[in-house]
C-alpha positions in Angstrom: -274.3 179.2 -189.2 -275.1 179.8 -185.3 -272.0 179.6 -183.5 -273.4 179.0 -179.3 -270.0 180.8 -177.4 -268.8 182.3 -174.0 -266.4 185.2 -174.3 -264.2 183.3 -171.5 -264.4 180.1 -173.2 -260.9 178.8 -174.4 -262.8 175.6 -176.0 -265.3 178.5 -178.0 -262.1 181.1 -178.8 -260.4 177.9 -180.8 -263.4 177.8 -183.3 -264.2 181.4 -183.4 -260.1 182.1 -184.5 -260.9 178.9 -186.8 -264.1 180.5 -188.6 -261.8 184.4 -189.0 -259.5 182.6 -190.4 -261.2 180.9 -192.6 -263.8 183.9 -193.5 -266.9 182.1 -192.7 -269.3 184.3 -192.0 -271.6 183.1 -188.5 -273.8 184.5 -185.9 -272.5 185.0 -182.6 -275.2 184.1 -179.7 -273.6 184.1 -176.1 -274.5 181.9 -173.5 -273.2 183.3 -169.9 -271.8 180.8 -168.0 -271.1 182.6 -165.2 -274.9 183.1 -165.0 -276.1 179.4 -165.7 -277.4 180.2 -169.1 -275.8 176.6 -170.1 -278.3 175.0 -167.8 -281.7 177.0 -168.8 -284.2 175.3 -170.7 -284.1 176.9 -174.6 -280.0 175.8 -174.4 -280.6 172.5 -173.5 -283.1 172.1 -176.6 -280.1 173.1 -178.7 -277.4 171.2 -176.7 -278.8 168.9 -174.4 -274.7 168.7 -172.7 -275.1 171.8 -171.6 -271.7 173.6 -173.2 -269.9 175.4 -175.4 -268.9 175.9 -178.3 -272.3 174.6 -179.9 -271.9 174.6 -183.6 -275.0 175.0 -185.5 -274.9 174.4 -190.0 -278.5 173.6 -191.1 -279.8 170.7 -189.7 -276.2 170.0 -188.0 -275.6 170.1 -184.1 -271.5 170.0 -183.5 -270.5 170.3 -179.7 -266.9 169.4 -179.3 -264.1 172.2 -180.2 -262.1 169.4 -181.8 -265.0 168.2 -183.5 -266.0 171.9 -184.8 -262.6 173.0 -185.8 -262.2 169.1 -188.0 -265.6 169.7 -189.6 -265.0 173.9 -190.8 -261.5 172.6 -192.2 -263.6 170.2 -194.3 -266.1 172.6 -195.2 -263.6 174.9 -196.2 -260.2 173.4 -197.3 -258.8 176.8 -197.9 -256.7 178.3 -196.5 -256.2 175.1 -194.3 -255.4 174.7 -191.2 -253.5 171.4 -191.2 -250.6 170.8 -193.0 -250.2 169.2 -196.5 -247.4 166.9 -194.8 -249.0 163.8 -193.6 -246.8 163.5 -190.6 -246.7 167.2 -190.1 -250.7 166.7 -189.6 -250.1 164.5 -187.1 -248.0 166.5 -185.3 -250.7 169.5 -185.1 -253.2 167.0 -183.8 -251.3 165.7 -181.4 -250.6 169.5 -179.9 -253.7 169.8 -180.4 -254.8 167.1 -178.4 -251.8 167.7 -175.4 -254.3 170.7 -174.7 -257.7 169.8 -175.5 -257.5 166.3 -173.8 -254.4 166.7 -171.7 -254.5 170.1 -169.8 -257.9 171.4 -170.5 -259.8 169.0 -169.1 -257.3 168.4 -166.5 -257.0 171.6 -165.0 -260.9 172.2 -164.7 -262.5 169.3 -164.0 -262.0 169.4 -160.6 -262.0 172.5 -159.5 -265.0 173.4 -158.3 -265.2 169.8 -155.9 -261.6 170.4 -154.9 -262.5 174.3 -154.0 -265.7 172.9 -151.7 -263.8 170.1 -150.4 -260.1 171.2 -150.2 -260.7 175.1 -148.7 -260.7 178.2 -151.0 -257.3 177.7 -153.0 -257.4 173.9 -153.4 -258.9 174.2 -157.4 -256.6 176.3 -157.9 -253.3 174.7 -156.6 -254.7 171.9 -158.8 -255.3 173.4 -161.9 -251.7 174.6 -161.9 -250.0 171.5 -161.1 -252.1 170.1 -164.0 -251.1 173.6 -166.4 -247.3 173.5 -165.3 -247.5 169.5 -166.2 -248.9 169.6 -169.4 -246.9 173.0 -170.5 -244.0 171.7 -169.7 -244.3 168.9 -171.9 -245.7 171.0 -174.4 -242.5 173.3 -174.3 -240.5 170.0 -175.2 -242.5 169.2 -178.4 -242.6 172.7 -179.6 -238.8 173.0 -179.3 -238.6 170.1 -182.1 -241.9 171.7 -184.2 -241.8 175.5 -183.7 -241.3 177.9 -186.1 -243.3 181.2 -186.1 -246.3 179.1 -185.1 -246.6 176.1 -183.3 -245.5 173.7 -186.7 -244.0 175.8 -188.8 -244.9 179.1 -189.8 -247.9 178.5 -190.9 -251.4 178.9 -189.1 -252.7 175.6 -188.0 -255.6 173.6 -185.5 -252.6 173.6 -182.9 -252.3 177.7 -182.8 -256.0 178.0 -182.3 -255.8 176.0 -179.1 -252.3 176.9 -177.8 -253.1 181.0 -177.3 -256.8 180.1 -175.5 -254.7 177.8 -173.1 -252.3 180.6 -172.7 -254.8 183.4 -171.4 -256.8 180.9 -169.4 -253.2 179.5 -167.8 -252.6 183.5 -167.0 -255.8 185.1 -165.5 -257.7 182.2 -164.3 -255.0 180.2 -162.9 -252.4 182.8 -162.1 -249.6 180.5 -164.2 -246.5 182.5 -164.4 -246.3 181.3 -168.2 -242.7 183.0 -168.7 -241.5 179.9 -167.0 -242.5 178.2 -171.1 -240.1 180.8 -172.8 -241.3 178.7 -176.3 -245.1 178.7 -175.6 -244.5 182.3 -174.9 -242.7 183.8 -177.6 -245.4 182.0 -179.7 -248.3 183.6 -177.5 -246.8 187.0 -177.7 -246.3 186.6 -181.4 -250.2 185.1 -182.4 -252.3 187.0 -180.1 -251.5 189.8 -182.6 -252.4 188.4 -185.7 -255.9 189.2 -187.0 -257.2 185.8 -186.0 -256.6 185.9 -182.5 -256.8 189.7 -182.1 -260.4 189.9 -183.4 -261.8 187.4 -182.0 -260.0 188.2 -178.8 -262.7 187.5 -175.5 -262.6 191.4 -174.9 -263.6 192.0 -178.3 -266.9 189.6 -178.4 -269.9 191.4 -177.2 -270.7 189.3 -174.4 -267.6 190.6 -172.5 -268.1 193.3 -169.9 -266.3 196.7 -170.3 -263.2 196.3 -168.8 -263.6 192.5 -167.5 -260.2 191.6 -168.7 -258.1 194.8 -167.4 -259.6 193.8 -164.0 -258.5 190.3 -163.5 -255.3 191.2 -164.9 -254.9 193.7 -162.2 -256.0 191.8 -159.4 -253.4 188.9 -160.3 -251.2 191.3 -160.4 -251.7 192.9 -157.2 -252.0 189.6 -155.5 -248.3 188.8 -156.2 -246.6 191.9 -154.7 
């Protein structure tokens, strides 16, 4: 199994926390964005979109995180990552979907076009609007659902895409996500865990020393 990632990818860290946590072994190939890698020709052989996560089993080409993440819990039932509850499994999707559909998307479409046509600052005034909408709805459904995780306190599909959102929200979009006091205690509480700590974007080999620590310091110096 070939598993096609960028360290800075949310949509990639959702299937890489779903393949720890499942044990399945994979290799790891990196494609920079930041460099264009996703546009040279050998990547567009394997994935003729252009992005990641690319999912590669034998003869099988998955692109979609959602997709990827459905597929390994099939693949492997155990441990699952959806729970036994039929409604409960509903739930997760939709949390799932509030992010993948709702705010991902959302908050990056745009942003390059807004940035060229709005000034400097216009992507990202966007891509928070579009982060504050969609957490604060998201705040109101895990108040009915959360436990220690998002449903529950069990691992599911709906963790592995809430904490990705979270770190893209902070450093790329410079949400003050303590506004979400839910989401957060959540965050605070999986980024931890052995799922989400090892396959953390400053642990994956494509990440440059210190990448992370920098961005997190020039946020922070930006606000005083």
């Amino acid at each position: 199994m070939i598993l096609y990632s960028f360290f800075m990818s949310s949509c990639s860290w959702r299937v890489r926390v779903a393949l720890r946590a499942k044990g399945i072994d994979y290799e790891y190939r990196p494609i920079n964005l930041l460099k264009g890698e996703q546009r040279g020709e050998e990547f567009l052989k394997v994935n003729p979109m252009g992005q990641v996560p690319t999912f590669i089993d034998g003869d099988l080409m998955l692109t979609q995180s959602m997709a990827i993440l459905e597929y390994l819990e099939e693949l492997q039932p155990e441990p699952s990552l959806l729970p036994s509850d039929r409604s409960q499994r509903a739930i997760v999707r939709q949390i799932c979907e509030m992010i993948n559909a709702g705010i991902q998307p959302v908050q990056s479409g745009a942003y390059a076009r807004l940035e060229a046509i709005g000034g400097e600052g216009a992507g990202l005034a966007w891509g928070q609007e579009a982060i504050d909408k969609g957490f604060t709805a998201l705040e109101g459904m895990l108040a009915k659902t959360a436990g220690t995780h998002c449903v529950g306190d069990e691992l599911t599909l709906a963790d592995c895409c809430l904490v990705p959102q979270v770190l893209n929200a902070q450093l790329r979009f410079k949400v003050d996500t303590t506004k979400f006091p839910i989401i957060t205690r959540l965050h605070n509480h999986l980024v931890k865990t052995p799922e989400f700590a090892d396959t953390h974007p400053e642990k994956m080999v494509d990440c440059p020393p210190g990448f992370m620590a920098g961005i997190a310091a020039k946020n922070a110096a930006e606000k005083r």
